[in-house]
PDB file of N, CA, C and O in Angstrom, chain B, residues numbered from 101:
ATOM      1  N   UNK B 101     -20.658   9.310  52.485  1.00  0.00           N
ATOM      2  CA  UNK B 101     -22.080   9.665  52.478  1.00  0.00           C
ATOM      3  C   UNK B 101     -22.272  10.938  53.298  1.00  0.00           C
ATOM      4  O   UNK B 101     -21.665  11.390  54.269  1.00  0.00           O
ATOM      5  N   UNK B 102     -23.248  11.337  52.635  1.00  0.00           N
ATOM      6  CA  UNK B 102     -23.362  13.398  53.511  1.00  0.00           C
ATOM      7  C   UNK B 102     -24.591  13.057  54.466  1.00  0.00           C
ATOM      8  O   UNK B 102     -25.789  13.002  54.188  1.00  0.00           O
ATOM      9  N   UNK B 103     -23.817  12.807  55.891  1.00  0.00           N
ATOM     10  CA  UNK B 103     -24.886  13.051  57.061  1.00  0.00           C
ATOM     11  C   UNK B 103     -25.914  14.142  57.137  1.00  0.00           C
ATOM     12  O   UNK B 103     -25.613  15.327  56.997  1.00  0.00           O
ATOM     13  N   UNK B 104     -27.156  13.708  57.368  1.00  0.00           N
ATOM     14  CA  UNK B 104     -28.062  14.758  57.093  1.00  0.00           C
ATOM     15  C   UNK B 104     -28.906  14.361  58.503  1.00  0.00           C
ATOM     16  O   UNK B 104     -29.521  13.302  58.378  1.00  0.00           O
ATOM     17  N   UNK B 105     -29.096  15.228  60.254  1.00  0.00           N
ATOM     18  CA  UNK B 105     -29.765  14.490  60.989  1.00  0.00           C
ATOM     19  C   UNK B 105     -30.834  14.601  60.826  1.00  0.00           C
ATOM     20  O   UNK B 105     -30.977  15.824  60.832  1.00  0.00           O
ATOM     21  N   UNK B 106     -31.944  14.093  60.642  1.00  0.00           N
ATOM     22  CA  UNK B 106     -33.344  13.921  59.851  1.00  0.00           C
ATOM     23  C   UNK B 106     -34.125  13.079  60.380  1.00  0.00           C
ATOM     24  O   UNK B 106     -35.193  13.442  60.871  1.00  0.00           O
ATOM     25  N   UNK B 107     -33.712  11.745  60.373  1.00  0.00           N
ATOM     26  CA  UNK B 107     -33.966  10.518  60.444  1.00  0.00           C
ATOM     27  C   UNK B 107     -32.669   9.318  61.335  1.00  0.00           C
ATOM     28  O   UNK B 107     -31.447   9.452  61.278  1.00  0.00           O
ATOM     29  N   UNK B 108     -33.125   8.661  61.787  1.00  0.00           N
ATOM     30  CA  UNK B 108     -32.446   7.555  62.112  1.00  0.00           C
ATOM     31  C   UNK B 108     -31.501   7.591  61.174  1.00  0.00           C
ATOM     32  O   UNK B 108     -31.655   6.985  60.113  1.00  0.00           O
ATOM     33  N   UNK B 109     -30.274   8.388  61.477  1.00  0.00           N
ATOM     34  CA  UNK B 109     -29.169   8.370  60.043  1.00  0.00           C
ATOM     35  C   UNK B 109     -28.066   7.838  60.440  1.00  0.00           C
ATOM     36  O   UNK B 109     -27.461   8.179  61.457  1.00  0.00           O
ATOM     37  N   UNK B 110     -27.563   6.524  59.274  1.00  0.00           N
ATOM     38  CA  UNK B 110     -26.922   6.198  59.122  1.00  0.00           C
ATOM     39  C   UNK B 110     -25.880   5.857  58.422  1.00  0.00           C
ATOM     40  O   UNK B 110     -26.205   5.626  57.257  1.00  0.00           O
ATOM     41  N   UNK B 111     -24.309   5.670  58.710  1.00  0.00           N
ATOM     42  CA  UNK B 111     -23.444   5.568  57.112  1.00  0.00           C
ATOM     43  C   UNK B 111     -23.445   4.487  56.262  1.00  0.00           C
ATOM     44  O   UNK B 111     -22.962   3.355  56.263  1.00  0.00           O
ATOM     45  N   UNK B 112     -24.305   5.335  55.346  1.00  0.00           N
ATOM     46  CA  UNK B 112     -24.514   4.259  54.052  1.00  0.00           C
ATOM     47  C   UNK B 112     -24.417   5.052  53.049  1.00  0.00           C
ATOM     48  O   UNK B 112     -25.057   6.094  52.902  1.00  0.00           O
ATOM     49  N   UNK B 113     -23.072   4.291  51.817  1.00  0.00           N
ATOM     50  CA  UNK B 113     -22.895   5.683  50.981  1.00  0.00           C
ATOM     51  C   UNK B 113     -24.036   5.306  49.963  1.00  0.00           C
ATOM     52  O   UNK B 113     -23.885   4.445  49.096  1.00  0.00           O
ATOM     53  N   UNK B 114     -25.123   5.990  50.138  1.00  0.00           N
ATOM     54  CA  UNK B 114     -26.197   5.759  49.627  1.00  0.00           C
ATOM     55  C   UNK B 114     -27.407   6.479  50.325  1.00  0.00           C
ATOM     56  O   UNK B 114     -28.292   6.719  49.503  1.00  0.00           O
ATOM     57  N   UNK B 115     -27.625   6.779  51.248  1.00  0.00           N
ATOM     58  CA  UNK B 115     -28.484   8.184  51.959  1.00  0.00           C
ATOM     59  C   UNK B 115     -29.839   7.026  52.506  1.00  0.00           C
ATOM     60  O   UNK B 115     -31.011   7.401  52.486  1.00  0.00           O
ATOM     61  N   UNK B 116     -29.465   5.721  52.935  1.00  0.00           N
ATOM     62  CA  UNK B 116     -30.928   5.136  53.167  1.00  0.00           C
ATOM     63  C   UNK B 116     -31.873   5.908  54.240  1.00  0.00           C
ATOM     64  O   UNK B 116     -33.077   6.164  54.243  1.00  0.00           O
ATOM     65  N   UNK B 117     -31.164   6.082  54.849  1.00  0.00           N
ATOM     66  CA  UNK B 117     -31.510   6.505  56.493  1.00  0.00           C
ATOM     67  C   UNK B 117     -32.290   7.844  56.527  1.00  0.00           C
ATOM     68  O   UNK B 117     -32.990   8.107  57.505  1.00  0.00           O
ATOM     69  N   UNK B 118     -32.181   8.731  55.435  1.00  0.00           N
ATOM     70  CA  UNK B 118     -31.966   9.963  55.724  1.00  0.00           C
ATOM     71  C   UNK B 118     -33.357  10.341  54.559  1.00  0.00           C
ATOM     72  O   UNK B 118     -33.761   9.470  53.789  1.00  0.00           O
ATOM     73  N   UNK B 119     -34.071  11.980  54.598  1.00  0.00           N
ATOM     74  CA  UNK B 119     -34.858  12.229  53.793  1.00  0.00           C
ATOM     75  C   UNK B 119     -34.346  12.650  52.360  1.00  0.00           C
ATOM     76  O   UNK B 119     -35.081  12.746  51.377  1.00  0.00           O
ATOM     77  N   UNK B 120     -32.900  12.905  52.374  1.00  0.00           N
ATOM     78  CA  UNK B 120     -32.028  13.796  51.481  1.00  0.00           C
ATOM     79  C   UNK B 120     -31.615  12.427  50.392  1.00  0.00           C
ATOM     80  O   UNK B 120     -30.877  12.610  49.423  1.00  0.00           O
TER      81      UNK B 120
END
């Protein structure tokens, strides 16, 4: 999963965490 810091980001190969 492509870390994006944005949000409370976390590895999920799936982008839950993130705005991207």
């Amino acid at each position: 999963s492509t870390i994006m810091p944005s949000q409370p980001v976390q590895m999920f190969d799936g982008e839950e965490g993130q705005g991207a």
